[in-house]
C-alpha positions as CSV (number, residue, x, y, z in Angstrom):
1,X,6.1,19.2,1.3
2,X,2.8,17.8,2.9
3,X,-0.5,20.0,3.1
4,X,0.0,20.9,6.9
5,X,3.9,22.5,5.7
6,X,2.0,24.7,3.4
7,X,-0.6,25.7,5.9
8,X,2.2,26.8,7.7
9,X,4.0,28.3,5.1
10,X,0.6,30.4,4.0
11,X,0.9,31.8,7.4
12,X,4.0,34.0,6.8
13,X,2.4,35.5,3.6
14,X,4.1,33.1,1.2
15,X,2.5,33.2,-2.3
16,X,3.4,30.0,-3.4
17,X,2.2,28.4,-0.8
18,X,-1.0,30.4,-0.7
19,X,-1.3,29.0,-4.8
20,X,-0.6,25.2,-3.5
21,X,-3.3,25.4,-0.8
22,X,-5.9,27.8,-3.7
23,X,-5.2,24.6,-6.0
24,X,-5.2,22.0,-3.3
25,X,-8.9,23.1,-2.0
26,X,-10.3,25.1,-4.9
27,X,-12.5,21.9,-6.4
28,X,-13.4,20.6,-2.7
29,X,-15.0,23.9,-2.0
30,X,-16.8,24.6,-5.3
31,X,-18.7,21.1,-4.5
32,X,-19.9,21.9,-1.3
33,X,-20.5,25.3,-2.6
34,X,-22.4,24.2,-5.0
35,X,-24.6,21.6,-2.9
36,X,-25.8,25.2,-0.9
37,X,-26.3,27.4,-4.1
38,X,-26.9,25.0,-7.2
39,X,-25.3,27.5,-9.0
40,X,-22.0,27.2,-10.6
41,X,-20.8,30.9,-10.8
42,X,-22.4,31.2,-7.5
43,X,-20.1,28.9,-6.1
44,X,-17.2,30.3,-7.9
45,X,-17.8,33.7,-6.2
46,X,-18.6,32.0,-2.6
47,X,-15.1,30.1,-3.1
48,X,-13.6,33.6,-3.6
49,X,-14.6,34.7,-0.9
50,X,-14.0,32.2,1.1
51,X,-10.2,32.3,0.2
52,X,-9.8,35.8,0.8
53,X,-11.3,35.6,3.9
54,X,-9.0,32.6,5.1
55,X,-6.1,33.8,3.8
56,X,-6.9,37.7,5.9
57,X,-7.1,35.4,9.3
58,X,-5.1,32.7,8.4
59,X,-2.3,33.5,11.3
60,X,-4.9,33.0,13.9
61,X,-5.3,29.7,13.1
62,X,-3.7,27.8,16.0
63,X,-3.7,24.4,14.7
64,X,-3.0,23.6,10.7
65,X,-4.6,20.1,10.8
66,X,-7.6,22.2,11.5
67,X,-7.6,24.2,8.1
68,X,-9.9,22.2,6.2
69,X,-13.0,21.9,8.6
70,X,-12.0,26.0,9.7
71,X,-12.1,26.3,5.9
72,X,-15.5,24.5,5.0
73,X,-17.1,26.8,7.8
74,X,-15.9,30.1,6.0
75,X,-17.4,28.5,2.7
76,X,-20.6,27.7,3.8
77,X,-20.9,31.2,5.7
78,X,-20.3,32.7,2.5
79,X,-22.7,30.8,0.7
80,X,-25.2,31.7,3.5
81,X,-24.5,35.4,2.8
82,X,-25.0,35.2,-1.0
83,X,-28.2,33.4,-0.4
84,X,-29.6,36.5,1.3
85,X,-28.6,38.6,-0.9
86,X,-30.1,37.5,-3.8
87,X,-32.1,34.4,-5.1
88,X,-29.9,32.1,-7.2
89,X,-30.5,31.0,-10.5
90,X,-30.5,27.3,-11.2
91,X,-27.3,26.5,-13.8
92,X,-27.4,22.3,-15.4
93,X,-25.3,20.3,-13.6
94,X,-22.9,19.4,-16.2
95,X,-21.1,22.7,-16.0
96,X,-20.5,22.0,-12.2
97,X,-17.1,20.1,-13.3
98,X,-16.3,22.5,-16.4
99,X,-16.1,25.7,-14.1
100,X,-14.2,24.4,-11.1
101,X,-10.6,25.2,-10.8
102,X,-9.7,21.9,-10.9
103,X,-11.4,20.2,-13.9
104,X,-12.1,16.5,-14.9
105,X,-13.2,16.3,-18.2
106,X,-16.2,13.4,-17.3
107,X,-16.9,13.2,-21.1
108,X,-13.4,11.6,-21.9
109,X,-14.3,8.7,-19.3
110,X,-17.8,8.4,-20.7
111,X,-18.0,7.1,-23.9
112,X,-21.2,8.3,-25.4
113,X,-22.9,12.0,-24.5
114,X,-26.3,10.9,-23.6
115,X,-25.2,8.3,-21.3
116,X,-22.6,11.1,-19.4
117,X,-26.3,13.4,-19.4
118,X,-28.5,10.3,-17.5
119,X,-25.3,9.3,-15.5
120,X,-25.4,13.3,-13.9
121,X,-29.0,12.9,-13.5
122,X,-28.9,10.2,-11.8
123,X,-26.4,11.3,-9.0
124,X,-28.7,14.2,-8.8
125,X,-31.0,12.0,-7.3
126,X,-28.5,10.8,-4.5
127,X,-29.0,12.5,-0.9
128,X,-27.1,15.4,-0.4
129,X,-23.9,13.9,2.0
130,X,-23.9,10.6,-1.2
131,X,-23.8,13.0,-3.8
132,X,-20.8,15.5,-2.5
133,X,-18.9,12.3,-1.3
134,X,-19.3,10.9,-5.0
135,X,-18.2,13.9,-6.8
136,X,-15.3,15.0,-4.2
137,X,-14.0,11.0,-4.3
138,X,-14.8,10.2,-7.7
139,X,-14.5,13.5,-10.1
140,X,-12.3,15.6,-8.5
141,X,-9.6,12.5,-7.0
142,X,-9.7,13.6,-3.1
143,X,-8.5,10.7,-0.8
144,X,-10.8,9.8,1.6
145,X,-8.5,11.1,4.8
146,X,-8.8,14.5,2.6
147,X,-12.5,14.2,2.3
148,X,-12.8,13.1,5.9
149,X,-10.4,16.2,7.2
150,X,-12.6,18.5,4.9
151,X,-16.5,17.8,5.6
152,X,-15.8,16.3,9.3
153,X,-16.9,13.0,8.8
154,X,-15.2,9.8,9.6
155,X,-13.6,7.9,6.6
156,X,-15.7,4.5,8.0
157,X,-18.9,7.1,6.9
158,X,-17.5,7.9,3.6
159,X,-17.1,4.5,2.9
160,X,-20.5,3.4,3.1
161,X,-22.0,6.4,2.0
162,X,-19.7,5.5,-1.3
163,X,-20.7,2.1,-1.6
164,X,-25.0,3.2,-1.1
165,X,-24.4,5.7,-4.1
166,X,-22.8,3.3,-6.3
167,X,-25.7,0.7,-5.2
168,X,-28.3,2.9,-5.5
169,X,-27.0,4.0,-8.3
170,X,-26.6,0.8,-10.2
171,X,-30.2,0.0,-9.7
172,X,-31.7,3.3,-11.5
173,X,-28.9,3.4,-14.5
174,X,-30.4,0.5,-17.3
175,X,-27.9,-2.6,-17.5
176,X,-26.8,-2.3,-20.7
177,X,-25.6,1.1,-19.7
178,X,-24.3,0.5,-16.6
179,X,-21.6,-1.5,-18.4
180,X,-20.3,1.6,-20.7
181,X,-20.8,4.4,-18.0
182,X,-20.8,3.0,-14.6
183,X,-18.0,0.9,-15.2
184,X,-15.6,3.2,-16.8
185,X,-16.3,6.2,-13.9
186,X,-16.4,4.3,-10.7
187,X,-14.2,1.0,-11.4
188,X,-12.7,1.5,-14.7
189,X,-13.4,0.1,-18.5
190,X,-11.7,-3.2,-20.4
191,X,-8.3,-0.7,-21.2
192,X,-7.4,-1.5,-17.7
193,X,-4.4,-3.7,-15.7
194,X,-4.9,-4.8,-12.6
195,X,-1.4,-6.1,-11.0
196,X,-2.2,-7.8,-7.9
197,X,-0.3,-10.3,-4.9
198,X,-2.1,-13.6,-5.8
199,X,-4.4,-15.9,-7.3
200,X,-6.9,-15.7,-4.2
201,X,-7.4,-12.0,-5.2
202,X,-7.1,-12.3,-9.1
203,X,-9.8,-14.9,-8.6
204,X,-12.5,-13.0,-6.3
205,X,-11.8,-9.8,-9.0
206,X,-12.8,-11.8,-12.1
207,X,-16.0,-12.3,-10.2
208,X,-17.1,-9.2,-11.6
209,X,-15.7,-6.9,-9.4
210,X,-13.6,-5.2,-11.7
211,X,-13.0,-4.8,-15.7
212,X,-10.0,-5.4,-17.0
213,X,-7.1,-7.9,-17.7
214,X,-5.2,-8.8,-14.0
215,X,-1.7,-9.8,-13.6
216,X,-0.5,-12.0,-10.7
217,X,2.9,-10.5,-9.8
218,X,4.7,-13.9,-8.8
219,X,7.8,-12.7,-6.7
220,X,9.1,-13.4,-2.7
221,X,10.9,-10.5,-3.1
222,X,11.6,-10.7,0.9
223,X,13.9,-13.5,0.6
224,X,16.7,-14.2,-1.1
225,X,19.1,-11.9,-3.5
226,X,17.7,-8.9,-4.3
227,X,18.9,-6.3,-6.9
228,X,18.3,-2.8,-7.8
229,X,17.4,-4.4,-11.5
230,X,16.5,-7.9,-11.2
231,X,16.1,-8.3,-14.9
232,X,19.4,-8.3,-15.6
233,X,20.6,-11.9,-16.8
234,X,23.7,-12.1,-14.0
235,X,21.3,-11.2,-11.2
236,X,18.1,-13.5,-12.6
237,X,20.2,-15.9,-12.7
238,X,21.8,-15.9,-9.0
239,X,18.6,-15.1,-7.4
240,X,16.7,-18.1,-9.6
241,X,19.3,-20.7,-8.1
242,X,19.1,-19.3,-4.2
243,X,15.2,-19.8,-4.2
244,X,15.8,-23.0,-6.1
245,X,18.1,-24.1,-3.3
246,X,16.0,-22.5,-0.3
247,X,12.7,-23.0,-1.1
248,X,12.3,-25.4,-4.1
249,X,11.0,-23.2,-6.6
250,X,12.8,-24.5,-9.8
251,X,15.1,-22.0,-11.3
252,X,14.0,-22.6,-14.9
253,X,10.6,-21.7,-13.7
254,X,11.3,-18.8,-12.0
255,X,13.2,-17.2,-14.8
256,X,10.2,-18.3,-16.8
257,X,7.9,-16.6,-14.7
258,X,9.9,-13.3,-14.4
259,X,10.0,-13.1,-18.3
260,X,6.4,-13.6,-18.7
261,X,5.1,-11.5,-15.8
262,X,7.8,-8.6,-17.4
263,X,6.6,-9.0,-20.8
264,X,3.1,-7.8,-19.7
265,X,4.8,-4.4,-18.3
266,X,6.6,-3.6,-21.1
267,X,3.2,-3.7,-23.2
268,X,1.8,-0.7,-20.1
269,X,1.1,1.8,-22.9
270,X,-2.1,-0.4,-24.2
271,X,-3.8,0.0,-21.1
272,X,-5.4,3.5,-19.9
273,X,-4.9,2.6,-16.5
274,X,-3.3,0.2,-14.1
275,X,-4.2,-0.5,-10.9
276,X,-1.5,-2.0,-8.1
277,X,-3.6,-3.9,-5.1
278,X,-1.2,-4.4,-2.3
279,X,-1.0,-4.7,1.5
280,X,0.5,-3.4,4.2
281,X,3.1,-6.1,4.7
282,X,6.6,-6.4,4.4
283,X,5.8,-9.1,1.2
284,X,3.7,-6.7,-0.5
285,X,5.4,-3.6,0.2
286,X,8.8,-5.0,-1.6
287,X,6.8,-6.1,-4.6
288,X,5.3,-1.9,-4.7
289,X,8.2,-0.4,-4.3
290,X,9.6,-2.6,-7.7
291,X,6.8,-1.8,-9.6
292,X,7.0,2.0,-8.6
293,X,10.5,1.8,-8.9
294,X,9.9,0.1,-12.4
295,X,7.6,3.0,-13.8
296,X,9.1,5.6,-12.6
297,X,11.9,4.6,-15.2
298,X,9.4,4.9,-17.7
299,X,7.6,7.3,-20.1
300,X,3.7,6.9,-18.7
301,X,2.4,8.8,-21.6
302,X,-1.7,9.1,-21.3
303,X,-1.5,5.4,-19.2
304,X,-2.7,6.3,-15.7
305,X,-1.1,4.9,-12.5
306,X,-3.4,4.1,-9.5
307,X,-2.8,2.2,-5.9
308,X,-4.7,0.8,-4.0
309,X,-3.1,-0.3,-0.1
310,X,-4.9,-1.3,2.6
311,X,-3.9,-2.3,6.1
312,X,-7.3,-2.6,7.9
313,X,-10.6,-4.0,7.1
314,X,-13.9,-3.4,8.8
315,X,-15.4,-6.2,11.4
316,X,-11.8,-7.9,10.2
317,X,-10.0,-7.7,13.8
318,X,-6.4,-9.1,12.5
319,X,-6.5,-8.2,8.7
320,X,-3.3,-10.0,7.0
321,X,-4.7,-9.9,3.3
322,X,-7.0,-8.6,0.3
323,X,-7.3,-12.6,0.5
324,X,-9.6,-12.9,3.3
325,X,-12.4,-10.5,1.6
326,X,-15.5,-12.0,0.1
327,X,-16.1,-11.1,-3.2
328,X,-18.9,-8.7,-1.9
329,X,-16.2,-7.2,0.5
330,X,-13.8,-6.6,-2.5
331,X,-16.7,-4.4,-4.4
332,X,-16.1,-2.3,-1.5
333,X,-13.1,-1.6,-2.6
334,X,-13.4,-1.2,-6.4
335,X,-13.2,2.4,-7.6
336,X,-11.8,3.6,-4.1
337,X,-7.9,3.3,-5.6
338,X,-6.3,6.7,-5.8
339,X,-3.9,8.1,-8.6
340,X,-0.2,7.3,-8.1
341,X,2.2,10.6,-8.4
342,X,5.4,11.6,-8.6
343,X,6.3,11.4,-4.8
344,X,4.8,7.9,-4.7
345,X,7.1,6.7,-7.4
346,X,10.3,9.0,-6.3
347,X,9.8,7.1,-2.8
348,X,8.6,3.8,-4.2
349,X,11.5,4.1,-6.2
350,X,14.4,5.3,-3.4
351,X,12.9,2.6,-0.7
352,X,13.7,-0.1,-3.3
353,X,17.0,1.1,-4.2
354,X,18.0,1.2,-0.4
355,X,16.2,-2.4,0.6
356,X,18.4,-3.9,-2.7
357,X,21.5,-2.2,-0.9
358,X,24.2,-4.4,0.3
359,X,24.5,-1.4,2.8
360,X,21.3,-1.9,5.5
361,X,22.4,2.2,6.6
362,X,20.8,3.6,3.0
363,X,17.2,1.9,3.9
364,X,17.8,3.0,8.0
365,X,18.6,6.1,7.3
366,X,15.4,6.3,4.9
367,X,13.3,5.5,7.3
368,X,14.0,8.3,9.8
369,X,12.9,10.7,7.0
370,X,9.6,11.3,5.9
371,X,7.5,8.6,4.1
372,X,4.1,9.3,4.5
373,X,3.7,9.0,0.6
374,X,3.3,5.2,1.4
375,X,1.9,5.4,4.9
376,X,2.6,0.9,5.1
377,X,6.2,1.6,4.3
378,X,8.2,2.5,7.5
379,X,6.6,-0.5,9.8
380,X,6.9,-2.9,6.8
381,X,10.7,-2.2,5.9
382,X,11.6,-1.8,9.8
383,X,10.5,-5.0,10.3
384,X,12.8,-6.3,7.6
385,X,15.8,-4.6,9.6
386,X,14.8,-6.4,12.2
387,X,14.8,-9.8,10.9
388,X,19.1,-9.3,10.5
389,X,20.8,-11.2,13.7
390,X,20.3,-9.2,16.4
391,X,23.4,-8.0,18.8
392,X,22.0,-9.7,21.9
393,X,22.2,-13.2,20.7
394,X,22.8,-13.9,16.7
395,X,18.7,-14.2,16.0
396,X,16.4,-11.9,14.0
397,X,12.9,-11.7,15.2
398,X,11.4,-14.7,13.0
399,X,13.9,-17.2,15.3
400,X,13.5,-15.5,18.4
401,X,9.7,-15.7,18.2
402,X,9.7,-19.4,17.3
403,X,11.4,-20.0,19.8
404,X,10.2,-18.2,22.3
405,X,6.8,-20.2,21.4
406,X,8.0,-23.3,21.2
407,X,9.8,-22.5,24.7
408,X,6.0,-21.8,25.9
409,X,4.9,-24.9,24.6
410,X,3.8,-24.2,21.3
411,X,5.4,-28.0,19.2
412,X,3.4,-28.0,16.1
413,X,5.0,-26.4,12.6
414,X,1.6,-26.0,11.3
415,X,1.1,-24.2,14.7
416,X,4.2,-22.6,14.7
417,X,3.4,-21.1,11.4
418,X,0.1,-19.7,12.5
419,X,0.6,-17.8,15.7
420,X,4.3,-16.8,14.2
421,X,2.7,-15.5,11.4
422,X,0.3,-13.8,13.5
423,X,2.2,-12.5,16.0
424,X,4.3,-10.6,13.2
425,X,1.8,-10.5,10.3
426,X,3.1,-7.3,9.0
427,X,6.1,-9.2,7.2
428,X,3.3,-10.5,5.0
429,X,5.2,-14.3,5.8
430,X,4.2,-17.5,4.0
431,X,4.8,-21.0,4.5
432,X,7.1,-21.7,2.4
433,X,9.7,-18.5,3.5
434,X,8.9,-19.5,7.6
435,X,9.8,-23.3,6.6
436,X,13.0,-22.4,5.5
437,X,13.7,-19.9,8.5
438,X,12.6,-23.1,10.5
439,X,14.8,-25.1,8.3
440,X,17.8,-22.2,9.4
441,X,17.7,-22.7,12.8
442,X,17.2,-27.2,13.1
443,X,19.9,-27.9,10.7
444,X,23.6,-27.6,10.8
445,X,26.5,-28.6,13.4
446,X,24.7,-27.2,16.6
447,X,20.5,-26.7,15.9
448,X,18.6,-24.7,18.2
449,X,15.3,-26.8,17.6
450,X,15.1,-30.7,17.0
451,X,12.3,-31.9,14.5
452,X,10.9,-34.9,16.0
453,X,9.4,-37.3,13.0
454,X,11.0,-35.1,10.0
455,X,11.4,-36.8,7.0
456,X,11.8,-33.6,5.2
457,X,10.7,-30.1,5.1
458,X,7.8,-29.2,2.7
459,X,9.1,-27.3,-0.3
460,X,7.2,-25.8,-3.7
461,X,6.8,-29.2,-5.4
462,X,6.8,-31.5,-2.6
463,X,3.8,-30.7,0.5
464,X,5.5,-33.5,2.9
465,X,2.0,-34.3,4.4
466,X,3.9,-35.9,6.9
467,X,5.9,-32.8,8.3
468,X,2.4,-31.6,10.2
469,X,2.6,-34.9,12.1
470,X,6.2,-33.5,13.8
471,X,7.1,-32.1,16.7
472,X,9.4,-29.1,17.5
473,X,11.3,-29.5,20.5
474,X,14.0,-26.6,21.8
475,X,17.7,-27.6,22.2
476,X,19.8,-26.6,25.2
477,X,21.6,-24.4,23.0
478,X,18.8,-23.1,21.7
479,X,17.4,-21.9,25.1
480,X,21.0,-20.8,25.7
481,X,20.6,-18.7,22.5
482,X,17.2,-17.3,23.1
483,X,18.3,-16.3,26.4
484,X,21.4,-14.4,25.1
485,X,23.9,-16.7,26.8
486,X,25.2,-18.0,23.5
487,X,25.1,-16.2,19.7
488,X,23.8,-18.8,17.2
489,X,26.2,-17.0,14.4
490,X,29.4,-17.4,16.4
491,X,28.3,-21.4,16.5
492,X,26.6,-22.3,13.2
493,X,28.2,-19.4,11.0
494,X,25.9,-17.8,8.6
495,X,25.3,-17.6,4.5
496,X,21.7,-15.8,4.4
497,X,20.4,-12.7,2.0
498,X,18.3,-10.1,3.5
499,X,17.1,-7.6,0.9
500,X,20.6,-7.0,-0.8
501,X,22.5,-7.2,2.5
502,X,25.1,-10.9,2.1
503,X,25.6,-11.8,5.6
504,X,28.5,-15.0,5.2
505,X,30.9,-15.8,7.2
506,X,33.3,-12.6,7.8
507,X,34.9,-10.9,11.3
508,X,32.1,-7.8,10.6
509,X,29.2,-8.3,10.0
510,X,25.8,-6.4,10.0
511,X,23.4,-6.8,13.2
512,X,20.7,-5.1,14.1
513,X,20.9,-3.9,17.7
514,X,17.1,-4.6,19.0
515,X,17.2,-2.0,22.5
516,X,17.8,0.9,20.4
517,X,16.5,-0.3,17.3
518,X,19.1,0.9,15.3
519,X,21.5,-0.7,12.8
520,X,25.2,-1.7,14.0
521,X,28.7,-3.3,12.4
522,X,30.0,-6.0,15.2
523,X,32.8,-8.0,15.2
524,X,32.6,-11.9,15.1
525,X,34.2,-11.9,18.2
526,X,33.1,-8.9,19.8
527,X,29.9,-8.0,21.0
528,X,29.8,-4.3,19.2
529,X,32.0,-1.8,17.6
């Protein structure tokens, strides 16, 4: 249940869902409390006050999304009225954390006392919007769409006003220090694990934007076989030989890989915290839900789980990747990650057992429920569906967009691969998965597309510097196929994977039906059943 059901909830006099929102808002309040009063029980007394006198007009509240700016305006109002009643006394910061309802024990991240005393004084010395952002963001855990809801402010501002305190704040704390207290508050000490999507981000983070060891998690998990528990010897084993076979990765290498890669996540407990850095894409969003699917098997113990997921980057107009930040753009971003809980790995966990389904229903039938606990998931994994042959005329969307460009005059595979990729960038595609969809549909008894000048496709050994020198020109069945006249499986058959769904040649098969979005059984010789 999201914040907005328990709003709602509140409204009828429920108790338990008058706790939730009490627990849910009790440490944002207390800050800006605080910021009015600079006085801890002050603040606990205007917070009280502030609750009761929500919870007594609660029902006239039209809108729920509205609660927490409707709320913030009640606490400052009572602050207001304490401040004319009497003349606050001053109590240290430090206590500021140990008397809200919701408390982060600072001194456990900090290492040494004195350094946790000049570390509060100097975020004393912040401006007042920097230093509630700072301790709302960073002590207490708030997201920044809960911040922004809250205080009224747009994330875009939080940002920055994040980034200048953590600037400003790196040039009054003394180096040596900023190493053992900066470092271990804002973007974590040496006990951490960064797992990341590939070497161009591993390589900007070792550029001193993080601390830490960082693992490269080295998977396509969008094609070929995919199983629930990929570890297992049978299903390492079958998936190893398809990309082998598809894509020219060699199998031993792969397994090899795998092991290596798995052998780091066994050895989780060392670390106090890991941090997953993915996208919004369909090839990131596969590779999440197995790791969340992977620790939510497991006993955490004191090891904390964090994510960080972007799909948008400021002055970026088409962001595809953590790999088109600067280094300077990625220290944006270090620190802003946000703890991973139980309904992040229950979901993380469900969507992967549905996209390793041989039945495509389980993950449809998913997606028409709520996932909001990973906001990139619906778009990614509907995207997937899509990319099953569609009812109209045997092609998923990767074909029918290539040829639809090449029909517009697109002929270059380099080419092809750019605006392809860009056109449907939320798959997340590379080069080597779009040369093999390319691959699919030139080849066998009746192609759609003709490769003038191919000498042979570019795999994960072999670049075939020759292949950007071709040209892609479009078949007369392959016009008659992109203009539904003709189905490309009921011509060239088909043996392909998608997710845990094995399309081959059998009289019903999976498509997906692309006017009403919605997964269908057909016949081979029917159009639908």
């Amino acid at each position: 249940m999201n914040v907005l059901q328990w709003i709602e909830k509140a409204k009828t006099g429920d108790r338990e869902a008058c706790d939730h929102i009490v627990r849910q808002f009790t440490a944002m309040a207390h800050t800006v409390a605080y910021e009015k009063l600079h006085d801890s029980h002050l603040a606990e007394d205007a917070v009280q006050e502030a609750f009761a006198e929500a919870f007594i007009h609660l029902s006239k509240l039209k809108k729920s999304e509205a609660f927490p700016g409707w709320f913030k305006t009640i606490v400052i109002r009572q602050c207001h009225r304490l401040i004319r009643r009497k003349q606050p006394q001053t109590v240290p910061f430090q206590e500021i954390i140990q008397t809200a309802e919701i408390q982060v024990d600072v001194s456990e991240i900090v290492e040494r006392r004195e350094m946790q005393k000049l570390l509060h004084e100097s975020i004393a010395t912040l401006s007042p919007n920097m230093r509630v952002a700072v301790q709302l963001f960073y002590f207490h855990g708030y997201s920044l769409q809960e911040i922004s809801s809250y205080l009224g402010t747009p994330v875009s501002a939080l940002k920055k006003r994040l980034f200048d305190a953590r600037s400003k704040l790196k040039g009054t704390l003394p180096v040596a220090d900023f190493v053992s207290v900066f470092h271990n508050l804002y973007e974590g000490g040496k006990s951490m694990l960064h797992i990341v999507n590939g070497d161009s981000v591993a390589e900007k983070l070792r550029q001193g934007v993080v601390q830490g060891d960082i693992l490269v998690w080295r998977e396509v998990y969008p094609e070929g076989p995919i199983f629930v528990d990929p570890t297992e010897y049978a299903n390492r084993s079958v998936r190893a030989q398809y990309l082998e076979k598809a894509m020219g990765i060699p199998s031993a290498e792969h397994i090899r890989i795998s092991k290596t890669q798995e052998k780091v996540l066994v050895d989780f407990n060392k670390y106090e915290e890991i941090v997953l850095w993915f996208e919004h894409d369909l090839f990131d969003q596969t590779m999440l839900c197995y790791l969340l699917h992977w620790f939510a098997q497991q006993s955490l113990g004191k090891t904390k789980l964090s994510l960080l997921c972007i799909g948008t980057f400021p002055e970026i107009k088409l962001f595809r990747g953590l790999g088109q930040l600067s280094v300077k753009q990625m220290e944006t971003l270090s620190g802003t990650w946000q703890a991973v809980g139980q309904e992040e790995l229950e979901l993380g966990s469900a969507m992967w057992e549905a996209y390793a389904s041989s039945d495509p229903m389980k993950l449809y039938q998913m997606l028409q429920g709520d996932t909001s606990a990973l906001p990139f998931a619906h778009n990614a994994f509907q995207l997937h569906l899509s990319r099953l042959p569609s009812t109209h005329n045997g092609l998923g969307i990767v074909e029918q967009t290539t040829l639809e460009m090449v029909h517009s005059g697109l002929n270059s595979p380099l080419g092809l691969f750019e605006h392809v990729g860009n056109k449907l960038h939320e798959l997340g595609m590379g080069d080597l998965q779009y040369w093999h969809n390319l691959a699919k549909i030139s080849q066998g008894p009746f192609p759609l597309l003709n490769i003038e000048g191919l000498q042979t496709f570019p795999n994960y050994k072999d670049p075939s510097p020759s292949f950007r020198h071709c040209k892609v020109v479009l078949t007369e069945l392959g016009r008659n196929v992109m203009d539904g006249k003709e189905d490309r499986i009921s011509m060239n058959g088909i043996d392909e994977w998608y997710g845990g769904i094995h399309l081959h040649n059998h009289p019903r098969q999976w498509r997906w039906d692309t006017s009403r979005k919605i997964v269908v059984m057909v016949r081979s010789e029917e159009k639908e059943c």
